[in-house]
N, C-alpha and C positions, 0 to 999 in steps of 0.2 A: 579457264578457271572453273571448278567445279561447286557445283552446290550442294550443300551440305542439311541435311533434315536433322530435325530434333533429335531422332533416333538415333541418327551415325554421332552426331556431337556427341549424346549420353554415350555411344560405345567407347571415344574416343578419351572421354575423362573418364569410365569406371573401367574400363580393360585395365586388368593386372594389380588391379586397386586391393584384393586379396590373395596374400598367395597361394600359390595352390591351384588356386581357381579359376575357369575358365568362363568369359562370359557370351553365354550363348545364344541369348535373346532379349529382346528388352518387351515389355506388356506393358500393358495399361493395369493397374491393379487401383484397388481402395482402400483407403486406411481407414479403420475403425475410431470414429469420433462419435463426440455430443458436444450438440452448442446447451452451452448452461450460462445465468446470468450468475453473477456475485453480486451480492451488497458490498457495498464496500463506503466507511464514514472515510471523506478524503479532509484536509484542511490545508488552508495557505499555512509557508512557512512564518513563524511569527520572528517579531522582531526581534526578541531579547530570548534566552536561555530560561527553560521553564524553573529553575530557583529562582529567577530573576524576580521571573514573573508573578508568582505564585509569592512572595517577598509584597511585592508592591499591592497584588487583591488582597493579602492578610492585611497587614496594615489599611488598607481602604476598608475591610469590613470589621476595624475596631480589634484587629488581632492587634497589640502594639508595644508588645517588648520583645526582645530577641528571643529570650527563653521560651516565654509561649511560643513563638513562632516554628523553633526548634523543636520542640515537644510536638507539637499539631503536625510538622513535615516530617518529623521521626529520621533528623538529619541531623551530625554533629554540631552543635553551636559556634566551631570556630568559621563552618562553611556558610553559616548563616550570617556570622560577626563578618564575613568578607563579604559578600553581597550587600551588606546595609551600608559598609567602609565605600563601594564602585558606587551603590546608590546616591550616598552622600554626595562623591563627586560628581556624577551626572546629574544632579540638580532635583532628584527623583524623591528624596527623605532631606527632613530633618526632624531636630527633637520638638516635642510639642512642649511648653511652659508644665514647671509642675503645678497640679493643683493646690489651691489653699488648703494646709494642713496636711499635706503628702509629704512623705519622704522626700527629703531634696535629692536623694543619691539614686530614687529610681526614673530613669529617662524613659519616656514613650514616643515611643515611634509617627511621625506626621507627614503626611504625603504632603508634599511642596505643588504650586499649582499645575508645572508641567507632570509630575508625578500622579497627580489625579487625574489628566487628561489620558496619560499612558496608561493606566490602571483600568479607563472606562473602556478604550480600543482595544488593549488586550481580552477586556473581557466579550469584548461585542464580536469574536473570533471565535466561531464554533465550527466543528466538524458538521459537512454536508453529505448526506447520505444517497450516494451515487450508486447506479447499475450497472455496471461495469459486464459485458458481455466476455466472455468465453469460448475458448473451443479446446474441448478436453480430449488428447489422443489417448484411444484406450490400449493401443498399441504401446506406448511407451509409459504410460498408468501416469500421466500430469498432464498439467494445462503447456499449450504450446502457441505460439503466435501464428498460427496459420491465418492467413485470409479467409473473413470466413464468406466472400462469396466466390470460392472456390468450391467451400461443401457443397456436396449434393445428395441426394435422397439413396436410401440402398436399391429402389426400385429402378431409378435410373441409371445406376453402376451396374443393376443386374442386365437391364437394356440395352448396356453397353457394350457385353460381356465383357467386364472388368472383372479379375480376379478379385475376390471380397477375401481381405487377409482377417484373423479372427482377431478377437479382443486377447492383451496379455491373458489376463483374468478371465475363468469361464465365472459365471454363476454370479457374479458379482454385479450389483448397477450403480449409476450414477445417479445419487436424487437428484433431481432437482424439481424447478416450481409446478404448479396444476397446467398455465400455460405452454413452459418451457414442453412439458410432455407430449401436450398435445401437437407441438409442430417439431418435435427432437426428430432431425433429419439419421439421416443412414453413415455409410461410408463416403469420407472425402475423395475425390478424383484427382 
C-alpha cells in the first residue's frame, strides 16, 4: 500500500477539474487578506413579534387607544385591532374603566399584571455591541471564514517562497481601526 502526500491527494482531486487544462504543478502560494474587526449590535431572539411587542411598551408608556398607537407605528389599524384582539387572549390587555365624565364609547388600552411584567422584560432586551473579528480576502473582494490562525504575515510567505497572488483590486484599501493597522498581517498560507 502506498502513501499518499498532500500534494499527490490535491493532484488527484484537481486533475481534469478544468477542461482543457492540464495540471502541472501544485505550490504553495498566499492569498491576499486582512484581518479587520466589525462592530456588530447582536441581540437575543425575543419572545413575541416586534408589533407585539411595541403594542404592549405603547400602552405601558400611556400610549392607550388603538388609533394613537396606529398613528405613532404608521401601520394599518386593522393590524393593530388584531394584535390588541391575540393580546386580549393572552391575558396581556384589557380596557381600563372610563373615566368620570369621558366618553363611555371611547376604550383605553390597560396592561393586565402579566402584561406589565412582559412589557418590563421585553424592554430590559437590548442590542449588545459585539467585535466580531474578520478576515477579508481581497482576492475574492468579501469577508470569508477562513481560520484566521492560518493567516500569516507577507514577510513570512515571502520566506517561504510562497507565490504572493495580487489583490482583485489594485489601488484600493481596506479601512479599518488605528489598532487593526498596526498589526493587519500579509498574505494567508
Amino acid at each position: 500500500m502506498s502513501d499518499f502526500s498532500p500534494d499527490s491527494l490535491l493532484a488527484v482531486r484537481f486533475d481534469g477539474a478544468r477542461s482543457g487544462l492540464e495540471l502541472v504543478a501544485i505550490v504553495d502560494a498566499a492569498l491576499p487578506v486582512a484581518l479587520v474587526t466589525a462592530d456588530v449590535l447582536a441581540q437575543d431572539r425575543k419572545p413575541l413579534p416586534l408589533l407585539d411587542e411595541f403594542v404592549l411598551r405603547l400602552v405601558n408608556n400611556k400610549v392607550t387607544t388603538e388609533q394613537a398607537i396606529s398613528g405613532l407605528l404608521g401601520v394599518p389599524g386593522r393590524m393593530v385591532t388584531q394584535t390588541v384582539a391575540q393580546h386580549f387572549s393572552d391575558d396581556y390587555l384589557t380596557y381600563a374603566r372610563p373615566q368620570a365624565g369621558a366618553d363611555p364609547t371611547d376604550r383605553n388600552l390597560r396592561l393586565t399584571g402579566r402584561g406589565e411584567q412582559t412589557a418590563r422584560e421585553l424592554a430590559a432586551i437590548t442590542p449588545v455591541r459585539v467585535e466580531q473579528p474578520l478576515v477579508y480576502d481581497q482576492l475574492l473582494w468579501k469577508a470569508r471564514p477562513y481560520d484566521r490562525h492560518t493567516v500569516i504575515p507577507r514577510g513570512q510567505a515571502e520566506e517561504q517562497d510562497m507565490i504572493l497572488l495580487p489583490a482583485a483590486k489594485s489601488g484600493t484599501t481596506v479601512k479599518c481601526s488605528r489598532s487593526e493597522a498596526s498589526r493587519r498581517p500579509g498574505p494567508a498560507g
